[in-house]
C-alpha positions as a Markdown table, in Angstrom:
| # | Residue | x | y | z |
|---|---|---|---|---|
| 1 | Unk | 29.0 | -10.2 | 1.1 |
| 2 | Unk | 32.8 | -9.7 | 1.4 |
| 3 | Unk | 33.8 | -6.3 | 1.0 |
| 4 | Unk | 36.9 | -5.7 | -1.2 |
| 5 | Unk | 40.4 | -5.5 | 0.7 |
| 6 | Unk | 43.6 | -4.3 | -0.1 |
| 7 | Unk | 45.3 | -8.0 | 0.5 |
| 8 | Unk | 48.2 | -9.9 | -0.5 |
| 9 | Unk | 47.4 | -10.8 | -3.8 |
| 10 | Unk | 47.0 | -7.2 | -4.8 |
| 11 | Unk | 50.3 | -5.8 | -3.0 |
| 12 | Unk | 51.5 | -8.5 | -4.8 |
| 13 | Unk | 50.0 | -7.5 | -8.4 |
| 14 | Unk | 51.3 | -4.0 | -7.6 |
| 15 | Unk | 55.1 | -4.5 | -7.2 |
| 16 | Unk | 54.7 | -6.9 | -10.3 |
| 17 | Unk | 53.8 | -3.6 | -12.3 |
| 18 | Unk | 56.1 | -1.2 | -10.3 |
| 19 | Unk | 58.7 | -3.5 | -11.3 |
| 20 | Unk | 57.8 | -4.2 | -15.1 |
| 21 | Unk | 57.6 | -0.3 | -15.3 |
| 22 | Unk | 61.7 | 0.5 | -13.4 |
| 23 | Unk | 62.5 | -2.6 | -15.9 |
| 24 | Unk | 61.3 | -0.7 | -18.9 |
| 25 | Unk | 62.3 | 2.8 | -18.2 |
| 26 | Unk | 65.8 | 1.6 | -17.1 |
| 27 | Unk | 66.4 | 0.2 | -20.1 |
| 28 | Unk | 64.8 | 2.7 | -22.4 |
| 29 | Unk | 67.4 | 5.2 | -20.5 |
| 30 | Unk | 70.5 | 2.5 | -21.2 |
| 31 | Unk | 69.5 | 2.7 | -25.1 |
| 32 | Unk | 69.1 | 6.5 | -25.1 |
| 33 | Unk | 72.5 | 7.0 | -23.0 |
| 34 | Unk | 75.0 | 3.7 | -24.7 |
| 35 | Unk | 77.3 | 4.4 | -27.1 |
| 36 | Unk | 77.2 | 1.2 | -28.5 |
| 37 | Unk | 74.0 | -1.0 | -29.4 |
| 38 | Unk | 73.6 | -3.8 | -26.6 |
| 39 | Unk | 73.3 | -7.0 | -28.2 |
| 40 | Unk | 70.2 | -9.3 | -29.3 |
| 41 | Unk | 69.9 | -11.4 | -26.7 |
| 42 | Unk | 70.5 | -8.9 | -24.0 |
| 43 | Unk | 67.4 | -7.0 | -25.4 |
| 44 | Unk | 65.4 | -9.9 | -25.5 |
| 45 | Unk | 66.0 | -11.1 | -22.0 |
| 46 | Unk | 64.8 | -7.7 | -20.4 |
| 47 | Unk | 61.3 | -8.2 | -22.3 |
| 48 | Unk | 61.2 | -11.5 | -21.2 |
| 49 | Unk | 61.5 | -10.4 | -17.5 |
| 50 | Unk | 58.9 | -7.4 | -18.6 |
| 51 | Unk | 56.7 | -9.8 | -20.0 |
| 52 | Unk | 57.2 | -12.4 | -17.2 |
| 53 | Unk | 56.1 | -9.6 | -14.3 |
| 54 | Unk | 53.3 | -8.7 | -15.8 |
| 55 | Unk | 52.2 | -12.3 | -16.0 |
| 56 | Unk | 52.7 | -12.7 | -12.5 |
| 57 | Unk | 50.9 | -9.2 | -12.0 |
| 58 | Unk | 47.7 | -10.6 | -13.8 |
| 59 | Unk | 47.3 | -13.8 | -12.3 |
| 60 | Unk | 47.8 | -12.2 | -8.9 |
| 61 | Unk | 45.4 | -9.5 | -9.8 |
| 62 | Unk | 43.3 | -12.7 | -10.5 |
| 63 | Unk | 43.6 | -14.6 | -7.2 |
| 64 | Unk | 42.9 | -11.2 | -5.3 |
| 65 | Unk | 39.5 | -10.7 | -7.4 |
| 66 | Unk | 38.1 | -14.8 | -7.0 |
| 67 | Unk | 39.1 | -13.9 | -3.5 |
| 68 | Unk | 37.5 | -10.5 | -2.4 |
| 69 | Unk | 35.2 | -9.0 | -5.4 |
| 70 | Unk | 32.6 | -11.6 | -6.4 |
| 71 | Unk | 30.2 | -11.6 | -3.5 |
| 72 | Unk | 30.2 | -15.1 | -1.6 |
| 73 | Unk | 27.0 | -16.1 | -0.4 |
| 74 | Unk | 26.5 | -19.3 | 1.9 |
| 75 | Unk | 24.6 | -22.1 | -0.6 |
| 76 | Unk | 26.3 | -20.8 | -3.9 |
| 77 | Unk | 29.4 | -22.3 | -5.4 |
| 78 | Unk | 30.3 | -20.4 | -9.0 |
| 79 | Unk | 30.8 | -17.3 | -10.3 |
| 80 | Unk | 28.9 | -16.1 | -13.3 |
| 81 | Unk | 28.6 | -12.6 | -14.7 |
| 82 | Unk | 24.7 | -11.2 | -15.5 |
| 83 | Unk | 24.1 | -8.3 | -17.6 |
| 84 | Unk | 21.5 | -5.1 | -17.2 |
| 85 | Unk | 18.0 | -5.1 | -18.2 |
| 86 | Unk | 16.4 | -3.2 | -21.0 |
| 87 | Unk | 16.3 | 0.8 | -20.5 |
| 88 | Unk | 16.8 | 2.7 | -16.8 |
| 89 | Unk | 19.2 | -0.1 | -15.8 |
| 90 | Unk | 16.2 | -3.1 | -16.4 |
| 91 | Unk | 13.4 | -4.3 | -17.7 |
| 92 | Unk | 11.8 | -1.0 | -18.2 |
| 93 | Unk | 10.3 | -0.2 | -21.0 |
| 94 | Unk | 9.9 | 3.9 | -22.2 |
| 95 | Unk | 11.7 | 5.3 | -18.8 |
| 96 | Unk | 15.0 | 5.7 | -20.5 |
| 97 | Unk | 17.8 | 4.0 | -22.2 |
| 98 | Unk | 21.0 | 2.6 | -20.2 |
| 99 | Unk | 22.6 | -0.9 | -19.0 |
| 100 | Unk | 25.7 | -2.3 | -17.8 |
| 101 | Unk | 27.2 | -5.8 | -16.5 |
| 102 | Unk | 27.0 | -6.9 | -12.9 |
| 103 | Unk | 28.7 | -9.5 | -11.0 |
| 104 | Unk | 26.0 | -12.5 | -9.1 |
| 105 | Unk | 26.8 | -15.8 | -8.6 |
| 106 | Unk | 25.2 | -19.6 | -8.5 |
| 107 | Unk | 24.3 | -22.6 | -7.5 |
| 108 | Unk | 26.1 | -26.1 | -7.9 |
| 109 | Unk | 23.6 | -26.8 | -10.2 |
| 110 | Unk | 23.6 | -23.3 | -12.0 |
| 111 | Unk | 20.8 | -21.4 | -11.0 |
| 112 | Unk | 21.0 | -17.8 | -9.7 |
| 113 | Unk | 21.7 | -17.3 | -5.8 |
| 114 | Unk | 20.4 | -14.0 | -5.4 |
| 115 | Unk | 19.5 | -13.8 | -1.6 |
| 116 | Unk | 21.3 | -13.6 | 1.5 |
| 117 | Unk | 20.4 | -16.7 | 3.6 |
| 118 | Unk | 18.6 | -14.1 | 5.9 |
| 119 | Unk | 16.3 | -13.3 | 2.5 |
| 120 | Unk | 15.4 | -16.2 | 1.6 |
| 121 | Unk | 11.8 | -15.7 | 2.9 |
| 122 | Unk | 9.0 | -15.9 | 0.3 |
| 123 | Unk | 7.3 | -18.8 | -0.5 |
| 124 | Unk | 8.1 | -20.9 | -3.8 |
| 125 | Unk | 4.2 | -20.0 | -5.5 |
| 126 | Unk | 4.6 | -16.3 | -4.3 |
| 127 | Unk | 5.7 | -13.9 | -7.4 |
| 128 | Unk | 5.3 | -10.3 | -5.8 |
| 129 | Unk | 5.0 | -10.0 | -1.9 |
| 130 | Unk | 4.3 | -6.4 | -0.1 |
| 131 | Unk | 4.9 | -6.6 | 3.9 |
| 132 | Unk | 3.1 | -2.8 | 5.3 |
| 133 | Unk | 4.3 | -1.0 | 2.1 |
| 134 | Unk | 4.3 | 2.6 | 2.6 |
| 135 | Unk | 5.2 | 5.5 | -0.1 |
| 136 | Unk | 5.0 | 9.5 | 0.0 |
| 137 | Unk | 5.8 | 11.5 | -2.5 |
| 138 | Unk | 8.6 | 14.5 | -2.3 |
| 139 | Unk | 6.3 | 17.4 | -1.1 |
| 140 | Unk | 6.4 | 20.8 | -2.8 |
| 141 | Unk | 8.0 | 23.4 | -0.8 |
| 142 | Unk | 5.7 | 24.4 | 2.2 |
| 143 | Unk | 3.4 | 21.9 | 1.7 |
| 144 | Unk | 3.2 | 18.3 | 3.7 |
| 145 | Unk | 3.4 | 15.0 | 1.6 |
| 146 | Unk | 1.1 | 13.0 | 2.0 |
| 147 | Unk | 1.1 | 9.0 | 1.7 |
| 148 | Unk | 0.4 | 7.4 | -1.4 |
| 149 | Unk | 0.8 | 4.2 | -0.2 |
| 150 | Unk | -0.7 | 2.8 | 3.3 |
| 151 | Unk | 0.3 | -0.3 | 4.8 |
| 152 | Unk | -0.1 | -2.2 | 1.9 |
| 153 | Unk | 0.4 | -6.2 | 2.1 |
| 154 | Unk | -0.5 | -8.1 | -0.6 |
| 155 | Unk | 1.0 | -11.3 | -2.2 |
| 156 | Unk | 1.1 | -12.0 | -6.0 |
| 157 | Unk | 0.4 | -15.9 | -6.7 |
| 158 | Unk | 2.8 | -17.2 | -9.8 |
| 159 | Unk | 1.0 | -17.9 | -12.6 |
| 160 | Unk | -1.9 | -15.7 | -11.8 |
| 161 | Unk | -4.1 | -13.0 | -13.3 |
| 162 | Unk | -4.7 | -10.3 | -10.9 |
| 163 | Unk | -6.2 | -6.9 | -11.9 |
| 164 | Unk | -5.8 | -3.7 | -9.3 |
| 165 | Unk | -8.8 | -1.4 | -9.8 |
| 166 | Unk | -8.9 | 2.6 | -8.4 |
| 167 | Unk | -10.2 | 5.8 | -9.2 |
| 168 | Unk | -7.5 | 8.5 | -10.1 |
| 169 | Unk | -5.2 | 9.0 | -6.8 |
| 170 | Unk | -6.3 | 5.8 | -5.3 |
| 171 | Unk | -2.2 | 4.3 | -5.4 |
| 172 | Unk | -2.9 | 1.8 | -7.9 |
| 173 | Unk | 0.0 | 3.3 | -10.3 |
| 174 | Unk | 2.4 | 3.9 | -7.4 |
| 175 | Unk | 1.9 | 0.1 | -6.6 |
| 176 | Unk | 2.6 | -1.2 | -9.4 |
| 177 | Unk | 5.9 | 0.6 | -10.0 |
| 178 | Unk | 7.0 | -0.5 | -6.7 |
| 179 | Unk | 7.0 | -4.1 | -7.7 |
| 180 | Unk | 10.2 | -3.8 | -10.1 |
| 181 | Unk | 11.7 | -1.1 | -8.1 |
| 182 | Unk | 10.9 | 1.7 | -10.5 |
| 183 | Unk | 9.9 | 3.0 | -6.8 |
| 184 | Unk | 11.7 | 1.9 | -3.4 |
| 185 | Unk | 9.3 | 2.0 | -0.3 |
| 186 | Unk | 9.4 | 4.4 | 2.0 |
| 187 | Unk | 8.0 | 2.1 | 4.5 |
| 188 | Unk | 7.8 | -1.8 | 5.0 |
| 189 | Unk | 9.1 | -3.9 | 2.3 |
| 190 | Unk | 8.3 | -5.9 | -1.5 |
| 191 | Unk | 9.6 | -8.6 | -2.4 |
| 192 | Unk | 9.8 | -10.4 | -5.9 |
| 193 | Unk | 10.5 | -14.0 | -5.5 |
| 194 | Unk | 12.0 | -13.2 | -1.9 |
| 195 | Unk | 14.1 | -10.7 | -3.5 |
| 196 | Unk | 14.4 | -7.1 | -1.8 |
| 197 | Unk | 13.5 | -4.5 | -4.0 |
| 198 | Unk | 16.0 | -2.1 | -2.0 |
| 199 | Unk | 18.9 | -4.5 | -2.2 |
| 200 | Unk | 20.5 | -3.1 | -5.5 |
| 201 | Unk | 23.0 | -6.0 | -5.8 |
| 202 | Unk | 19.3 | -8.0 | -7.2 |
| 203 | Unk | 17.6 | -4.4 | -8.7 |
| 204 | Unk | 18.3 | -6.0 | -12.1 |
| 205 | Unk | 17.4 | -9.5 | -11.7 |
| 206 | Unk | 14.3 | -8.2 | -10.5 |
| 207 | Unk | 14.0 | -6.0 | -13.1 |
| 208 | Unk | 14.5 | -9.3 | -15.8 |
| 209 | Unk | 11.8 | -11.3 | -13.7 |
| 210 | Unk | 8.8 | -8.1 | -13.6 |
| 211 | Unk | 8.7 | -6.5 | -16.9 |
| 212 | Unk | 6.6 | -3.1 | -17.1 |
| 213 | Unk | 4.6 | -2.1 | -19.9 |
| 214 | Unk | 3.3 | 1.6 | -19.3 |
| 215 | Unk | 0.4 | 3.8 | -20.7 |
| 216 | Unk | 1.6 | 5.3 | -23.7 |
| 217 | Unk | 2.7 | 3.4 | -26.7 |
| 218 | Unk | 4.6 | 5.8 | -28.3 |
| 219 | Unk | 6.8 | 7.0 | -25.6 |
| 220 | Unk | 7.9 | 3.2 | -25.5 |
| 221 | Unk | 9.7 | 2.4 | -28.7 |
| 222 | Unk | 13.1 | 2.7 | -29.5 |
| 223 | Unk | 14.0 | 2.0 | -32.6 |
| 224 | Unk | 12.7 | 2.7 | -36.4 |
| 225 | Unk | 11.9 | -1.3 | -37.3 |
| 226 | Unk | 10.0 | -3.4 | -35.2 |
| 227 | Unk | 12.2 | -6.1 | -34.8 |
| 228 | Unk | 14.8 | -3.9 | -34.1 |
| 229 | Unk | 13.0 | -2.5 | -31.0 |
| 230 | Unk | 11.9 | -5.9 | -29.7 |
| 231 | Unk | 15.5 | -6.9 | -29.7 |
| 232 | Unk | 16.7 | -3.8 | -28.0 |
| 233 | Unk | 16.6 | -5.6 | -24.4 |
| 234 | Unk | 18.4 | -8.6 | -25.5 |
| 235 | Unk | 21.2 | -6.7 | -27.1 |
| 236 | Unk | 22.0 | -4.8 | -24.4 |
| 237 | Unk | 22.2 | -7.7 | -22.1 |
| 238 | Unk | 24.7 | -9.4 | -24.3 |
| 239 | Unk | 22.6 | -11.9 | -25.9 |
| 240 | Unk | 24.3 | -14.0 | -28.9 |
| 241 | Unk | 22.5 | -13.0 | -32.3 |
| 242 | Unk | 21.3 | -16.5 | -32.8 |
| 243 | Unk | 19.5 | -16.3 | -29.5 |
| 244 | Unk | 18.6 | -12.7 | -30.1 |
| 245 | Unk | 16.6 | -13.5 | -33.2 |
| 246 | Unk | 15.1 | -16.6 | -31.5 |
| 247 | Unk | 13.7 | -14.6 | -29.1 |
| 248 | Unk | 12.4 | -11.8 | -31.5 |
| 249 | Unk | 10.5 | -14.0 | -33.5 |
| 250 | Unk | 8.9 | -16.0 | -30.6 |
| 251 | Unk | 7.9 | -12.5 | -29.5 |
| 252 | Unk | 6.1 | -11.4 | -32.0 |
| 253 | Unk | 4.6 | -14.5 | -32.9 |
| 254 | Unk | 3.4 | -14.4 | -29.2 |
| 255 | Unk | 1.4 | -10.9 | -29.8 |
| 256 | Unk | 0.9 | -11.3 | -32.8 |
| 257 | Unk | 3.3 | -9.0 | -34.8 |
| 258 | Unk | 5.0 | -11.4 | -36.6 |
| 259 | Unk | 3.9 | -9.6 | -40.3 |
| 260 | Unk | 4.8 | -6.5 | -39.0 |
| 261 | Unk | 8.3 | -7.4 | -37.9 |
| 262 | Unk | 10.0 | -4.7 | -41.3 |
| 263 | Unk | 7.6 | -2.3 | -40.5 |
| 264 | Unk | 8.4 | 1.1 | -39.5 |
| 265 | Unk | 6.4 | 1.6 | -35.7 |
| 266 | Unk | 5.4 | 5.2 | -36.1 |
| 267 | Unk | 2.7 | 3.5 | -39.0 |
| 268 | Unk | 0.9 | 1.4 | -36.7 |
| 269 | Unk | -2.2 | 1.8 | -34.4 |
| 270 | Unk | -1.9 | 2.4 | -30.8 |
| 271 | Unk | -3.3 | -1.0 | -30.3 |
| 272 | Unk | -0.6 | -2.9 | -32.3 |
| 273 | Unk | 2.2 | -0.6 | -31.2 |
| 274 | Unk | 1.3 | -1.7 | -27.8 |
| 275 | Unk | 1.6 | -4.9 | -28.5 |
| 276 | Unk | 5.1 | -4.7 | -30.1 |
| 277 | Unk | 5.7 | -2.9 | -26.1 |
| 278 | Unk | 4.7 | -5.8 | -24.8 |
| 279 | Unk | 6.8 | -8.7 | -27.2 |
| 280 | Unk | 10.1 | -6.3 | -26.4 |
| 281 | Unk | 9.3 | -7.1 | -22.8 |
| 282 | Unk | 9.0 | -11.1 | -23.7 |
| 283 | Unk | 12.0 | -10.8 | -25.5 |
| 284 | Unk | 13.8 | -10.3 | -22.0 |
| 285 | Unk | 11.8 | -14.0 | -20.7 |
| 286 | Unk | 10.2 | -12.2 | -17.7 |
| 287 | Unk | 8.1 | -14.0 | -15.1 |
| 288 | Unk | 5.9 | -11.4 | -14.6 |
| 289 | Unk | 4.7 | -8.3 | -16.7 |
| 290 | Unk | 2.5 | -5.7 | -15.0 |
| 291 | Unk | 0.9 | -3.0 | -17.0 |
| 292 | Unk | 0.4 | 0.4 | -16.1 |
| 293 | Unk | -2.7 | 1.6 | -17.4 |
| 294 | Unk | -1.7 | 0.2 | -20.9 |
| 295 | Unk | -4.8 | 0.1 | -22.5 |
| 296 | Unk | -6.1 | 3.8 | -21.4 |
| 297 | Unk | -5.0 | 5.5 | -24.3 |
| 298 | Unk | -6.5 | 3.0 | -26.7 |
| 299 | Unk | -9.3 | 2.6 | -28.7 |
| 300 | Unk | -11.9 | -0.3 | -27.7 |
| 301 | Unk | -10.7 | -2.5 | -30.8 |
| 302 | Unk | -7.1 | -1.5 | -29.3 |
| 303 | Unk | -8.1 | -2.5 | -26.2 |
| 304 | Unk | -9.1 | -5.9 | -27.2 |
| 305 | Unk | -6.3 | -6.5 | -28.5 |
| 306 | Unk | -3.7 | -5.8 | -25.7 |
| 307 | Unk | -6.2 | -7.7 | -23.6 |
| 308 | Unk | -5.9 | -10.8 | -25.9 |
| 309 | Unk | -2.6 | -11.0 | -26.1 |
| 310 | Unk | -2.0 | -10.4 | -22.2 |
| 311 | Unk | -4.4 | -13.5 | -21.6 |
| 312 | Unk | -3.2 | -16.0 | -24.0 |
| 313 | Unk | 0.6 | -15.1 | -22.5 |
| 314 | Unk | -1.1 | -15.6 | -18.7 |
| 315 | Unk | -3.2 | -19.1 | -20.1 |
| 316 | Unk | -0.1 | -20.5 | -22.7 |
| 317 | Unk | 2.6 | -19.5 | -20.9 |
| 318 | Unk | 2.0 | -19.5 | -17.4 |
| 319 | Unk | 3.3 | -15.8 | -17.6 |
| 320 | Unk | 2.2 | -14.0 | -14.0 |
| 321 | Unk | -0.1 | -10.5 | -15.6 |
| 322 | Unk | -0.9 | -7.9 | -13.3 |
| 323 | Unk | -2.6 | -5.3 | -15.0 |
| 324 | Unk | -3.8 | -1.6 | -13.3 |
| 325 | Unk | -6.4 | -0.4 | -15.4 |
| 326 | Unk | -9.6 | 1.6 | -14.1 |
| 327 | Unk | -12.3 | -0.7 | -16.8 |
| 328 | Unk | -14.2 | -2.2 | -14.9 |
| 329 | Unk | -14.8 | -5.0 | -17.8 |
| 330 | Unk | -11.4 | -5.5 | -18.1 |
| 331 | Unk | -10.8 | -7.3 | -15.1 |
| 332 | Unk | -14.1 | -10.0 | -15.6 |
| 333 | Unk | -11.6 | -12.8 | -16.9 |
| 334 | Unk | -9.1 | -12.2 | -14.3 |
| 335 | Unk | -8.0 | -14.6 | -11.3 |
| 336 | Unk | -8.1 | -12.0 | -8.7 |
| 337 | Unk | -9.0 | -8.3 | -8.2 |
| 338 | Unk | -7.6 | -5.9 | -5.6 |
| 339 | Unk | -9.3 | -2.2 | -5.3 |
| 340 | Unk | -7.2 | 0.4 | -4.5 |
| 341 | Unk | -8.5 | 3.3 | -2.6 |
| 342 | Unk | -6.7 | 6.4 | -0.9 |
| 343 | Unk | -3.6 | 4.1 | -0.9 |
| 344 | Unk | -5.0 | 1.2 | 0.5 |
| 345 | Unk | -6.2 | -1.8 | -0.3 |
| 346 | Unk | -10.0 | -1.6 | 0.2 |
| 347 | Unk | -11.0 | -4.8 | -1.5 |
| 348 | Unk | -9.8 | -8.0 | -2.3 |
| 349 | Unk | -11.2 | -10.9 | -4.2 |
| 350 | Unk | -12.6 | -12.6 | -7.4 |
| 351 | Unk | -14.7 | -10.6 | -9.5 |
| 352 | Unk | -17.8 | -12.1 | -8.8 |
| 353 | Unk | -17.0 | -11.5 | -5.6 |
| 354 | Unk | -15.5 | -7.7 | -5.4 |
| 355 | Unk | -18.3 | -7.2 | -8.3 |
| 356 | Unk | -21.3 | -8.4 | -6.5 |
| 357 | Unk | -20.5 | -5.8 | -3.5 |
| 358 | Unk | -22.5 | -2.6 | -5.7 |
| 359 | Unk | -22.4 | -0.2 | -2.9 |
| 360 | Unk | -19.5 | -0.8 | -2.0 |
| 361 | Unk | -18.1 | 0.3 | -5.5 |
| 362 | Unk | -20.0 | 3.0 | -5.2 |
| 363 | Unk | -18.8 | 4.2 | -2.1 |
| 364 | Unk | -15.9 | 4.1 | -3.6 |
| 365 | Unk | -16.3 | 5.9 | -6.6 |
| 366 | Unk | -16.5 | 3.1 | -8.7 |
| 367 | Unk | -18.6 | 1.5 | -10.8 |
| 368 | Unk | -19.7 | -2.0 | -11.3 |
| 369 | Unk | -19.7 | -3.9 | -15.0 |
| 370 | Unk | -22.6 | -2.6 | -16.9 |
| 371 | Unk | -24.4 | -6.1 | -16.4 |
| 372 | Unk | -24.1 | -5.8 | -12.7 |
| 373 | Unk | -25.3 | -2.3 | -12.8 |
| 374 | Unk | -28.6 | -3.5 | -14.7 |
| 375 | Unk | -29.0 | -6.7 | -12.6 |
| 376 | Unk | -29.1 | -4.1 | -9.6 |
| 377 | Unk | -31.3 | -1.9 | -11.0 |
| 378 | Unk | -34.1 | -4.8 | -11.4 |
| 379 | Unk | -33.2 | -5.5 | -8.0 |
| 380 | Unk | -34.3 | -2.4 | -6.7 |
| 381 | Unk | -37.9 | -2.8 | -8.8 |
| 382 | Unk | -38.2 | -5.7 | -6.8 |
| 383 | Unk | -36.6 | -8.7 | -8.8 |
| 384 | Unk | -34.4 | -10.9 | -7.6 |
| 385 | Unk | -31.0 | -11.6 | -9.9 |
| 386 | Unk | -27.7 | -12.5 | -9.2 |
| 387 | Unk | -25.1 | -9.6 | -9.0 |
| 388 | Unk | -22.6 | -12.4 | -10.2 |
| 389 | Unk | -23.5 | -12.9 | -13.6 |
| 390 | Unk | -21.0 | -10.9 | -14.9 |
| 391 | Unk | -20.3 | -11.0 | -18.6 |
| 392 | Unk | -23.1 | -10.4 | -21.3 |
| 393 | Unk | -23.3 | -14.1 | -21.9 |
| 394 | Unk | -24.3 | -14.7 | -18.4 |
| 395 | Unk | -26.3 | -11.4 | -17.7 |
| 396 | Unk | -28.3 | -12.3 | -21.2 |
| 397 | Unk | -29.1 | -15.8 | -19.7 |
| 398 | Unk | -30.1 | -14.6 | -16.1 |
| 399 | Unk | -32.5 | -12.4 | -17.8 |
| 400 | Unk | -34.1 | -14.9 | -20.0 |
| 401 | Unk | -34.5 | -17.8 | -17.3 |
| 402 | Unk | -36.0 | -14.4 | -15.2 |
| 403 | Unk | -38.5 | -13.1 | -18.1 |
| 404 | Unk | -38.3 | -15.1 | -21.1 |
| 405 | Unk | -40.6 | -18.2 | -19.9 |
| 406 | Unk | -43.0 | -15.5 | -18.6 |
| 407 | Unk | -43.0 | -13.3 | -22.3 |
| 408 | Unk | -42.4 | -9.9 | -20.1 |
């Protein structure tokens, strides 16, 4: 990018304004000091020539800002002006309010140019990339911080379901606030759609594209109406009011809110207040959402809910869900699973696959679905059934084919 320089153009702009300002005071001084009134036209020729410097000033001031300020980055042709993402600066739901306006640019056609030519570097089908991602914590005084994150490398498919199991500690939180830059690596690199997370010219076009949807409900809304807190995001980013209550509506139609839209959010359960968390991040159009542990502090009705939503938005929509969560039976209908242990990535794989491994769970503190757990225990009396049946449905029928024929 070009930095800004003190050029022509803006030497220009400034003697514009140095003049307009003499012209003024100079003849504010004549009227103070004549002793007769100077007449009409006189008057109205000095404001003309005020009026025609500043012109000049601004359209010079003009010509040095298309020249210097917008960043000009080989491939893009126009300027266009983006604003913030929803609270701390972008799509962050519950870690504080704020915004602003920042300058990017685009295409001939009019999509966002958002790399360097040198960035451009993840694959069209890749959402979220990690390259050797490593994170410590700030240590307490006297004491040595330890890594949180080890050499992670990962790649997030577009469009897919992808749950990231762990025991407490194991990084699976610190990962996923590293893929919208709520955290910057202290080693290695992530990328979201080729986008560096540590560039901050792109910190809030990533932030639009991964939305975050964290634990607690309540420390997430914003407002007193539910409506008004979906269209909290939108607002600050400038949206027109038509758009702004196209987007609410589709929102909450999308979790399911939609007769809840008047009411006050303190009267709801945890499950449905989640949910209204989770339409305030669709009202921003994401690509992505990952959640944080969002179903921990809810009941298992609650639960079921936030999990229904969450996989009609990934199957309708084609919306990329990454979920952290730490039930095991949460992640059965998911694309992909990825264990987290010790800040690594231990295991990686479908769930019939990660599930089927028992002892390795075990070994690392985790457990397996409560119909794998059962398969293996008949296993160990001596029967012989498969460790991938992993919902009830298909635990209840490898059971029956096993013992129903026989009447045991």
């Amino acid at each position: 990018m070009k930095k800004n320089r003190l050029g022509s153009a803006e030497v220009g702009s400034c003697i514009c304004y140095g003049l307009m300002a003499l012209l003024q005071v100079g003849w504010l001084a004549v009227l103070l000091t004549a002793q007769l009134v100077p007449p009409v036209w006189v008057t109205l020729m000095v404001y003309c020539v005020a009026l025609a410097l500043f012109l000049l000033g601004q359209t010079l001031r003009v010509v040095q800002l298309l020249g210097s300020d917008v960043p000009v980055i080989q491939g893009c042709a126009k300027p266009i002006v983006a604003a913030a993402g929803r609270t701390a600066g972008g799509l962050v739901r519950g870690a504080g309010r704020g915004g602003g306006l920042r300058l990017a640019v685009a295409d001939a056609e009019g999509q966002p140019c958002h790399l360097r030519t040198s960035e451009k570097r993840t694959q069209n089908m890749t959402m979220i990339e990690t390259k050797d991602l490593t994170f410590a914590y700030p240590a307490e005084e006297g004491k040595r911080s330890e890594p949180a994150l080890r050499g992670v490398s990962l790649g997030i498919e577009k469009g897919s379901f992808v749950v990231v199991l762990g025991h407490n500690g194991s990084g699976k939180s610190t990962l996923a606030k590293h893929m919208n830059a709520v955290l910057l690596p202290s080693g290695g690199a992530v990328y979201v759609e080729g986008m560096d997370t540590r560039d901050q010219a792109v910190l809030l076009e990533i932030r639009r594209r991964v939305g975050m949807v964290f634990q607690n409900p309540d420390n997430q809304i914003v407002a007193n109406v539910v409506e008004e807190d979906v269209a909290f995001a939108p607002e600050n980013l400038g949206v027109p009011p038509q758009e702004i209550r196209r987007r609410v509506d589709d929102a909450l139609e999308a979790v399911g809110m939609s007769d809840f839209a008047r009411h006050a959010p303190h009267l709801l359960s945890g499950g449905q207040k989640q949910r209204v968390a989770i339409a305030g991040v669709i009202a921003m159009e994401p690509e992505c959402i990952v959640l944080d542990e969002a179903t921990a502090m809810l009941d298992p009705h609650g639960r079921r809910e936030v999990l229904d939503t969450i996989h009609r938005l990934n199957r309708e929509r084609g919306m990329t869900v990454v979920l952290i969560t730490h039930h095991m039976a949460e992640a059965e209908e998911a694309d992909r699973v990825i264990v987290m242990n010790d800040g690594e990535a231990a295991m990686d794989g479908t769930p019939r696959e990660i599930f089927a491994q028992v002892e390795r769970l075990h070994e690392l503190g985790l457990a397996a679905p409560d119909t794998v757990e059962l398969m293996q225990r008949l296993n160990r009396q001596g029967e012989h059934l498969p460790l991938t049946a992993i919902t009830v449905e298909e635990c209840a029928d490898a059971l029956y084919r096993r013992f129903g024929a026989e009447g045991k």
